[in-house]
SETIGU-901054 format. One record per residue (C-alpha): x, y negated, z. Coordinates in steps of 0.2 Angstrom, whole numbers. Each point is the difference from the previous one (the first is absolute). Layout:
residues N
{{X,Y,Z}}
...
end
This chain:
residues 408
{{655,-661,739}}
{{-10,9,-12}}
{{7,1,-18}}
{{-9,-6,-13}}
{{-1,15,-11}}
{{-8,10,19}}
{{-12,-14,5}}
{{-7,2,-20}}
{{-4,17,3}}
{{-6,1,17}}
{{-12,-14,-6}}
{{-8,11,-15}}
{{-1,14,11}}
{{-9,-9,12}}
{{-10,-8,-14}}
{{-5,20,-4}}
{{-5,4,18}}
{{-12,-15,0}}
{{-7,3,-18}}
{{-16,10,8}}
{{-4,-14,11}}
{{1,-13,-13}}
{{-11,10,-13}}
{{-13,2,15}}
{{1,-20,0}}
{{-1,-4,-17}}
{{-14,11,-3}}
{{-11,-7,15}}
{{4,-18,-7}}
{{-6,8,-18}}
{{-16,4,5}}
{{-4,-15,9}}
{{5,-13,-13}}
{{-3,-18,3}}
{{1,-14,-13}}
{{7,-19,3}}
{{8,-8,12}}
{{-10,6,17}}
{{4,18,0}}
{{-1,6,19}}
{{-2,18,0}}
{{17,1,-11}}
{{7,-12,12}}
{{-7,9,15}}
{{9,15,-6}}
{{18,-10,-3}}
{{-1,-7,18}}
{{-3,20,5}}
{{15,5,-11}}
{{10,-11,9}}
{{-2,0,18}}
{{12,6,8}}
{{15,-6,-9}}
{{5,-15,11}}
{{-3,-12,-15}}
{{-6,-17,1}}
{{-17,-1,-8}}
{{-12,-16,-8}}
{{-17,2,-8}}
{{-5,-11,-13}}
{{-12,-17,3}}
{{-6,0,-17}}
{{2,17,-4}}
{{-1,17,8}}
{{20,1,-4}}
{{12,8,12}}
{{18,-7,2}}
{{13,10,13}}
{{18,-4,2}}
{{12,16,4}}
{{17,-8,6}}
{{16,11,2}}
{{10,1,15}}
{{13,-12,-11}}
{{0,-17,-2}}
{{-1,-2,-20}}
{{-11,-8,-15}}
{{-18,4,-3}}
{{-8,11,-16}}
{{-18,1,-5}}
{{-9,16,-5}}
{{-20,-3,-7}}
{{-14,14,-4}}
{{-17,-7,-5}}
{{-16,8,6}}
{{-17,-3,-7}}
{{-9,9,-15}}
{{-12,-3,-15}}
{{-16,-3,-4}}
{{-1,18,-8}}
{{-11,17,2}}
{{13,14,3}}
{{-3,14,-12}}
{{16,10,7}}
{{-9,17,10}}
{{12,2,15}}
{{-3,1,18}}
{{4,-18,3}}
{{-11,-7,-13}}
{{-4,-17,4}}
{{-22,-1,0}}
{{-2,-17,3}}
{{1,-8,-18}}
{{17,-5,2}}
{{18,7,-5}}
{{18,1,4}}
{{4,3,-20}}
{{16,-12,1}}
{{9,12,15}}
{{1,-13,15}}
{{-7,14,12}}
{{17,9,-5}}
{{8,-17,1}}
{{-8,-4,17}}
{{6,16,6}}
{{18,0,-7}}
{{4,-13,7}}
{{-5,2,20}}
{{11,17,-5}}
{{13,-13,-2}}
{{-3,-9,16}}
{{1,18,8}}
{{15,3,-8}}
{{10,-17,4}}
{{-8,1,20}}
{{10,16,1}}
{{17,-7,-7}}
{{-3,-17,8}}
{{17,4,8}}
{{8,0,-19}}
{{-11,-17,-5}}
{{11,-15,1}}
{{-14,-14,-3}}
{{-19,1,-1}}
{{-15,6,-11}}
{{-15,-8,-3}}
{{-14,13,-5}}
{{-13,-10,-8}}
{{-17,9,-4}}
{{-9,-11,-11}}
{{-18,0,-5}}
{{-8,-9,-18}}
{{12,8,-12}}
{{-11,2,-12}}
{{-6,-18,-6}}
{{0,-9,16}}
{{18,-7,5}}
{{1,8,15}}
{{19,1,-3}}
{{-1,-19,0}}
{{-11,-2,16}}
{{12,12,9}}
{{16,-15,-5}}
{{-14,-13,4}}
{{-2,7,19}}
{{21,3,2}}
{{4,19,-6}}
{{16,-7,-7}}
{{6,-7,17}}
{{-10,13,11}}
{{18,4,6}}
{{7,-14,3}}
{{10,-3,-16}}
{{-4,2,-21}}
{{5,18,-5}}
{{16,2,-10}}
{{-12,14,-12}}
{{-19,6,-2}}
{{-4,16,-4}}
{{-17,9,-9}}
{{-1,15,-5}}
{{-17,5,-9}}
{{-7,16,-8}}
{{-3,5,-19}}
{{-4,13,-12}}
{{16,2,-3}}
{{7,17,3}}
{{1,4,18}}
{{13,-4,9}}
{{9,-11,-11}}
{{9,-20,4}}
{{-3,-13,-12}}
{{7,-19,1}}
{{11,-12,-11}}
{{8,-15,6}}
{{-11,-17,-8}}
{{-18,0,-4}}
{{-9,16,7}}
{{-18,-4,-4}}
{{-10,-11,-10}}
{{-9,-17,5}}
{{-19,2,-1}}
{{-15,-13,-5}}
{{-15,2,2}}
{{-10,-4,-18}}
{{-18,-7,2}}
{{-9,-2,-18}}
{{-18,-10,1}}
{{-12,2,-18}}
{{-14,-11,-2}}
{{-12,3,-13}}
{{-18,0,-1}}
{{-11,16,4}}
{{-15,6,-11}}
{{-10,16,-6}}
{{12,15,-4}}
{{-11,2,-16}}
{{5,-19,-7}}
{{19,-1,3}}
{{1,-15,-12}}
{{-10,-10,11}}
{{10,-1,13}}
{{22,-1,5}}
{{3,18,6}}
{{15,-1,12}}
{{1,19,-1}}
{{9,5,-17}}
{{11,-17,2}}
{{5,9,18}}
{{3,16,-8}}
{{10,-10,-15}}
{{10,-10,14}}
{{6,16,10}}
{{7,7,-17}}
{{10,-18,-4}}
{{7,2,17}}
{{8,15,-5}}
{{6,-6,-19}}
{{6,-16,10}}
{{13,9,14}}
{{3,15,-16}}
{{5,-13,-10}}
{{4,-19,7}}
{{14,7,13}}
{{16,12,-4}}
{{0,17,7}}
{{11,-2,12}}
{{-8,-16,8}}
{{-13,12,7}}
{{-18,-7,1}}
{{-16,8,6}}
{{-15,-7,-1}}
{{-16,13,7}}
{{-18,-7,-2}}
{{-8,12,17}}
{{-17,-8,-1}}
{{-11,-6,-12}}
{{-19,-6,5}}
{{-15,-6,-10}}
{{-19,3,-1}}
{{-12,5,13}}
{{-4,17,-3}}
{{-12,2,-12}}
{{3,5,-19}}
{{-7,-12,-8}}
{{4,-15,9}}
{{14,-7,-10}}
{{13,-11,16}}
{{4,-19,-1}}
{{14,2,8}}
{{16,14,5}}
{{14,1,11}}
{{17,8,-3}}
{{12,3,12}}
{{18,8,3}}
{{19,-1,3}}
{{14,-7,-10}}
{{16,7,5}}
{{17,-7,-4}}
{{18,1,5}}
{{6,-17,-6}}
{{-7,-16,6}}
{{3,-8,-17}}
{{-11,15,-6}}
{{-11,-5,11}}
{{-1,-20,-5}}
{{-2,4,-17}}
{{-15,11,3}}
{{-8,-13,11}}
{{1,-13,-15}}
{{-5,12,-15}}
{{-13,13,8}}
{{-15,-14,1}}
{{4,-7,-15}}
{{-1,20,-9}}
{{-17,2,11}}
{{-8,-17,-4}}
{{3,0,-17}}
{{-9,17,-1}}
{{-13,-5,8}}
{{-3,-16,-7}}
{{0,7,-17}}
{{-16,11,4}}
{{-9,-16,8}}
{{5,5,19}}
{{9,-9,12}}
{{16,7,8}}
{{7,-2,17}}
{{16,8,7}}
{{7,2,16}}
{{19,6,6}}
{{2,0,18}}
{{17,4,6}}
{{3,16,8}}
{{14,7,8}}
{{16,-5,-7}}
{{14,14,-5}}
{{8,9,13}}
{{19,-4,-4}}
{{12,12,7}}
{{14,-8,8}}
{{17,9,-11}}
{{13,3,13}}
{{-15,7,12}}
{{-7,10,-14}}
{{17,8,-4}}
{{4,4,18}}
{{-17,9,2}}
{{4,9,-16}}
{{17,6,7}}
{{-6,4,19}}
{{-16,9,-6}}
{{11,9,-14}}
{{10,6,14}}
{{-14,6,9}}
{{-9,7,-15}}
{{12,1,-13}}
{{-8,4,-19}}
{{-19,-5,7}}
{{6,-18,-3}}
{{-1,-10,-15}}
{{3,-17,-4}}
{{-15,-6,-15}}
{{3,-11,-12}}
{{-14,-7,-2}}
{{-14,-8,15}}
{{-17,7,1}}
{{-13,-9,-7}}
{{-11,3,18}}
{{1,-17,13}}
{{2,-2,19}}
{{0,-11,14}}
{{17,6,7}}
{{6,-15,-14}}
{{-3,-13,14}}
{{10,11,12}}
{{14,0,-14}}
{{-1,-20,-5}}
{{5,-4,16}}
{{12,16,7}}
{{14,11,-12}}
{{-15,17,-2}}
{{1,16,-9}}
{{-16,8,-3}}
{{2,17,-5}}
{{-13,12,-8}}
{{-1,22,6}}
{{-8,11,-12}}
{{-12,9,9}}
{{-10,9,-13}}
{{-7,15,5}}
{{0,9,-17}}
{{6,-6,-19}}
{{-16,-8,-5}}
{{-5,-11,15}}
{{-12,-14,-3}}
{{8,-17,3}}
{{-2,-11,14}}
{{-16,-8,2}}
{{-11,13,-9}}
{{-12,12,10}}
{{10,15,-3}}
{{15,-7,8}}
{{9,13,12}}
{{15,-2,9}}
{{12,15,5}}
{{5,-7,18}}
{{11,13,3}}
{{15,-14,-7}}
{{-7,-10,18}}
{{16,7,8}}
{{12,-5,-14}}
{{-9,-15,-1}}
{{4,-6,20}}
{{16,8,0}}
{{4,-13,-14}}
{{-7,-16,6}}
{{10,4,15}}
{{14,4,-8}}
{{-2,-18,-10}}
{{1,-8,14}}
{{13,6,13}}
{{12,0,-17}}
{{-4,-20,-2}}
{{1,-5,17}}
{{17,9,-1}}
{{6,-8,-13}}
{{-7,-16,5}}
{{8,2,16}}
{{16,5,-4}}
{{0,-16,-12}}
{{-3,-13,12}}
{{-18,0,-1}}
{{-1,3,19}}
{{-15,-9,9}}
{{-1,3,16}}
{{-17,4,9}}
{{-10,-16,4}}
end
């Protein structure tokens, strides 16, 4: 039997012997992005990844997802381990080799994610000896906006080994400094709503304003009450963010005053109360300011994702296992980021702990989402070694607490 404290480091040396393989990876998947649910030259590539690792593999109906079960040489429970894959609708603006051409972007890191984790699946084949239990490695498309987290549950992820996981694990990239762990126990991320804002006026000559109800200034008056209302309705510590991310009106030409203008954007909160009260007050804010210019106002909030909600006795264990493997790269926040994601319908129904890595490659690193968003994938070895390490220390732990299953 190989001791704890061995199998750790013969696991992040491993993890640095595959690091060149898993860059060469995650920058073919970056510059082929693909956007939504139906994603097959990413998938094409997992399946690739993987062959060869005696694992038992499903593609997606709905969804070019890929689910594969690694199962130990002992009987024992079943963990969870997720990376999302697709990209966004952005025009790359970083000049490296890799660049993506095609109008799209990987500018939230799920290449690195995509690639971390079939390091992990490498890792876990080689120790299967060591595994007492299962993993489920669950490659899931539509992050961004389109549930795919949700349509993997809907089509069995969750019981692809036979049996609900004891823990689910994520682990996704940030500008944070590179190579550093960051989790808490509780509510990891915010909720997210999407806010729809219609303005009907009626149109006219841009010479004789007062001839007609010009949706445009009362747009441009609503965005800034938007900001007054979170600054000042809600206490500081009840973080709310409300982001208007598209405004439309008129047809092109200057002097063409619009009847009508659209607004839309996210409203991000971490407490469902939070949420309740801004669903009552917001259209009663944005009507009355449109009603008292003569327009006529009408708001949409569309439930997002809800929060992820890490589960605390999972959270602190990763926190100690990955401190033991990492030691001062890992920090506990104290507060959730104000970003959303699907992995929250993985964590209403399984205990989860969803941890970010800094992967920044210099000081000043644009944010996720933006065009200038690089990633240093040099952490991709730390990075599989710990999703690996997560979860041979929880089926342990499950197994040497009675949570033993045996295989179906």
């Amino acid at each position: 039997m190989v001791s704890s404290n061995a199998l750790e480091a013969q696991i992040i040396a491993s993890a640095e012997a595959l690091a060149p393989d898993l860059v060469e990876l995650r920058r073919s998947i970056h510059a082929e992005p693909e956007l939504g649910l139906h994603l097959p030259a990413t998938q094409r590539r997992v399946l690739e990844a993987l062959s060869g690792l005696d694992l038992e593999i499903s593609e997606g109906r709905s969804l070019s997802s890929v689910t594969a079960v690694l199962r130990g040489e002992k009987p024992g429970p079943t963990v969870l381990l997720r990376a999302d894959m697709d990209a966004l609708p952005i025009t790359e603006a970083v000049e490296v080799p890799y660049r993506s051409t095609n109008g799209a972007m990987h500018a939230c890191g799920h290449d690195l994610h995509v690639a971390g984790l079939v390091g992990a699946a490498r890792l876990l084949a080689e120790h299967r000896s060591e595994l007492a239990g299962n993993v489920i490695l669950m490659f899931q498309p539509g992050e961004e906006g389109h549930g795919g987290a949700r349509l993997m549950i809907d089509e069995g992820v969750l019981d692809a080994a036979g049996g609900r996981p004891v823990a689910a694990y994520a682990i996704h990239v940030g500008n944070a400094p590179r190579g550093i762990f960051l989790t808490r126990p509780g509510t990891v991320t915010a909720s997210s709503t999407h806010l729809t804002i219609d303005l009907e006026g009626h149109g006219g000559h841009g010479s004789r304003p007062h001839e007609t109800l010009d949706p445009v200034p009362i747009a441009a008056e609503i965005v800034l009450a938007l900001q007054s209302y979170t600054a000042r309705r809600f206490d500081s510590f009840d973080p709310v963010v409300i982001s208007v991310t598209n405004l439309t009106a008129g047809t092109g030409a200057d002097n063409v005053i619009p009847g009508s203008a659209q607004l839309t954007g996210t409203v991000r909160t971490v407490d469902p109360n939070t949420l309740s009260r801004i669903e009552e007050e917001l259209p009663r804010l944005v009507e009355g300011i449109a009603a008292a210019h003569g327009l006529v106002a009408t708001v949409a909030l569309d439930t997002g994702y809800p929060s992820v909600v890490n589960d605390e006795a999972t959270a602190l264990r990763a926190l100690e296992t990955l401190r033991h493997a990492f030691g001062p790269r890992v920090v506990e926040v104290p507060r959730p980021t104000m970003g959303a994601e699907d992995f929250s319908y993985v964590s209403q129904q399984v205990p989860t702990a969803m941890i970010l890595l800094g992967a920044a490659p210099t000081d000043e690193a644009a944010p996720n989402h933006s065009p200038d968003a690089a990633f240093d994938d040099s952490v991709l070895g730390d990075q599989a070694a710990a999703l690996a390490l997560l979860a041979l220390d929880a089926l342990t732990v499950s197994s040497r607490d009675g949570s033993e299953t045996e295989h179906p």
